[in-house]
C-alpha positions as CSV (number, residue, x, y, z in Angstrom):
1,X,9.2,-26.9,12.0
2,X,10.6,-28.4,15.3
3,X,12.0,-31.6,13.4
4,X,13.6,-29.3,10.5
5,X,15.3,-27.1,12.7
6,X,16.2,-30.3,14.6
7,X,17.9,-31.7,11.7
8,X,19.6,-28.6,10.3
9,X,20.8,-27.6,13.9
10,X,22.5,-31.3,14.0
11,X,23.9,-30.5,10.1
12,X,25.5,-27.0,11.2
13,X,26.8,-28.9,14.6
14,X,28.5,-31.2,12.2
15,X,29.9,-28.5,10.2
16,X,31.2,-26.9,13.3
17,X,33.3,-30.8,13.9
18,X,33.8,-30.8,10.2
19,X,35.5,-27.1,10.2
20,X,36.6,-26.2,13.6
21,X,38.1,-29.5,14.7
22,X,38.5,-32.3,11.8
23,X,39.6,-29.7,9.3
24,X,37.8,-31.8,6.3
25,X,37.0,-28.6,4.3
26,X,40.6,-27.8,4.3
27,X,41.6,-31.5,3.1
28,X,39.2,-31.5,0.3
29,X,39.0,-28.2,-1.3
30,X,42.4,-26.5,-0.2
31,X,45.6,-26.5,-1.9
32,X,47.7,-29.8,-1.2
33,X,49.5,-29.3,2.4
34,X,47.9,-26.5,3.6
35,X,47.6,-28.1,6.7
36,X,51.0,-29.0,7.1
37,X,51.9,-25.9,5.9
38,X,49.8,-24.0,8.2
39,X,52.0,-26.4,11.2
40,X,54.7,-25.3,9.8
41,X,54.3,-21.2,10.6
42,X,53.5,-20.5,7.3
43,X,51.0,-17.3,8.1
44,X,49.2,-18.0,4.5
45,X,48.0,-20.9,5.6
46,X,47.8,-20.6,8.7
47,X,44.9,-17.6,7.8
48,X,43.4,-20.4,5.5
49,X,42.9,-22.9,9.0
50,X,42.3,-19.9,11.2
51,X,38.9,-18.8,8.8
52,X,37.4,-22.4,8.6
53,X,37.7,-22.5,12.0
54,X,36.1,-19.6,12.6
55,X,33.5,-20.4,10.0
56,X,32.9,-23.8,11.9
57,X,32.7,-21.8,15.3
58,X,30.1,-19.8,13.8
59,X,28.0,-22.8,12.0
60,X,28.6,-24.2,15.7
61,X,26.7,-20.8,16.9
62,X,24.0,-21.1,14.7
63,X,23.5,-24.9,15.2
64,X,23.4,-24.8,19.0
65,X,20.9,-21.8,18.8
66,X,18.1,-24.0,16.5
67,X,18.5,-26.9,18.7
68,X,17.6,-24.8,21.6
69,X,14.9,-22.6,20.2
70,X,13.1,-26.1,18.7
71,X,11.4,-26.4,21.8
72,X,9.7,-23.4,20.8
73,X,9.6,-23.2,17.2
74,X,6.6,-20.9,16.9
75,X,8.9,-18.2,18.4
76,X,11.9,-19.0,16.1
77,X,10.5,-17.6,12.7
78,X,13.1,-14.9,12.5
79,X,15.9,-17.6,13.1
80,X,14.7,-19.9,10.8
81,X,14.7,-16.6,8.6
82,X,18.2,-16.3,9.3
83,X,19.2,-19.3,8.7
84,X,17.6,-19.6,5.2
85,X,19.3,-16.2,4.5
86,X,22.1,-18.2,5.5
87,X,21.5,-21.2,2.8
88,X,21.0,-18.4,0.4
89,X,25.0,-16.9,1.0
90,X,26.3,-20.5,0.9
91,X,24.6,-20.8,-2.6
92,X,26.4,-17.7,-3.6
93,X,29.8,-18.6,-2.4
94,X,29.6,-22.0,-4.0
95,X,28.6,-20.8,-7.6
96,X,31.6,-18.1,-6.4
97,X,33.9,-21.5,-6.1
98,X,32.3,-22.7,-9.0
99,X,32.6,-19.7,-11.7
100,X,36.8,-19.3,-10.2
101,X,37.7,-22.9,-11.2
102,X,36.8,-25.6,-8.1
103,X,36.8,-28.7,-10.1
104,X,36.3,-30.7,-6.9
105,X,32.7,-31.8,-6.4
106,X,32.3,-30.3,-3.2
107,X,30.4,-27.3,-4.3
108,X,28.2,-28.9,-6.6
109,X,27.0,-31.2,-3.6
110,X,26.5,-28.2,-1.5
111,X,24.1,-26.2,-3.8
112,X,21.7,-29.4,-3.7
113,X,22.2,-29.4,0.2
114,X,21.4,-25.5,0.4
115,X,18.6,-25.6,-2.2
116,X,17.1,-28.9,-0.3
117,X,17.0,-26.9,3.0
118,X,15.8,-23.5,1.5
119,X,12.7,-25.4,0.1
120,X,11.9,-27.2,2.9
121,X,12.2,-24.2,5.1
122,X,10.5,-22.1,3.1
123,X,7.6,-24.6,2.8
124,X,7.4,-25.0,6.2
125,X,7.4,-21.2,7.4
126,X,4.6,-20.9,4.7
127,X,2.6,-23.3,5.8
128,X,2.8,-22.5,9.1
129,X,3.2,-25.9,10.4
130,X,4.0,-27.1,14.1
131,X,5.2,-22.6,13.7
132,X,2.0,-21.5,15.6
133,X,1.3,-20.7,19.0
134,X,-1.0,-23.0,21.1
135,X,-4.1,-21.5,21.6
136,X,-4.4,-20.5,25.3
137,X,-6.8,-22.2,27.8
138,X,-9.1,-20.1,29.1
139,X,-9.1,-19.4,33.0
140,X,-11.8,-21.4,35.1
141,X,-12.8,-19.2,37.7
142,X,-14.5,-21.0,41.1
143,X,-17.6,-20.1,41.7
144,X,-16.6,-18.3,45.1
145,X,-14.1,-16.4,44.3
């Protein structure tokens, strides 16, 4: 569990860069010049930049928190949880992107990335692997005391 949430924390941190700072979803899924539109005042697209970079901030979030709680992963269940919900809503939106026309293959690519970490983290949380708690020590008492 510790190297998947490892790996997917590093993913949504790149997502965040991706989103929030490089503005790649914008380039190659949004209409042509958004961007420069968007520079240019227009407050269409400017609300098309401001909600990926929000998006990003929140992949950022959510990327930050499973690289932190890895240390731990046995007491991250319900964030793993989370995050698989998340996968889950991304599927959703794409096949969304998919039904309304996207012709790029963006979405496509996604799915397989959100049904690749869905199994995996559902495999793991089943399993139960590297999720459990170490078993505690037992105290030594000293004879004397």
């Amino acid at each position: 569990m510790k190297w998947w949430m490892r790996v997917v924390g590093s993913l949504y941190l790149f997502l965040f860069v991706a989103a929030a700072l490089l503005r790649i979803p914008i380039r190659a899924e949004g209409p042509p010049g958004a961007l420069e539109r968007a520079s240019a005042g227009d407050p269409l697209a400017r609300f098309v930049v401001d909600t990926w970079v929000t998006l990003g901030l929140e992949f950022g979030a959510v990327g930050v928190a499973l690289l932190v709680a890895s240390r731990q992963p046995s007491r991250a269940r319900a964030l793993v949880g989370a995050v698989l919900c998340m996968e889950v809503a991304g599927i959703v939106a794409d096949i969304y992107k998919i039904a309304r026309g996207y012709t790029t293959p963006a979405p496509f690519v996604w799915v397989a990335i959100h049904t690749l970490i869905i199994a995996t983290g559902l495999g793991l949380l089943r399993s139960g692997r590297g999720a459990r708690e170490p078993a505690a020590t037992p105290a030594v008492s000293s004879p004397t005391g």
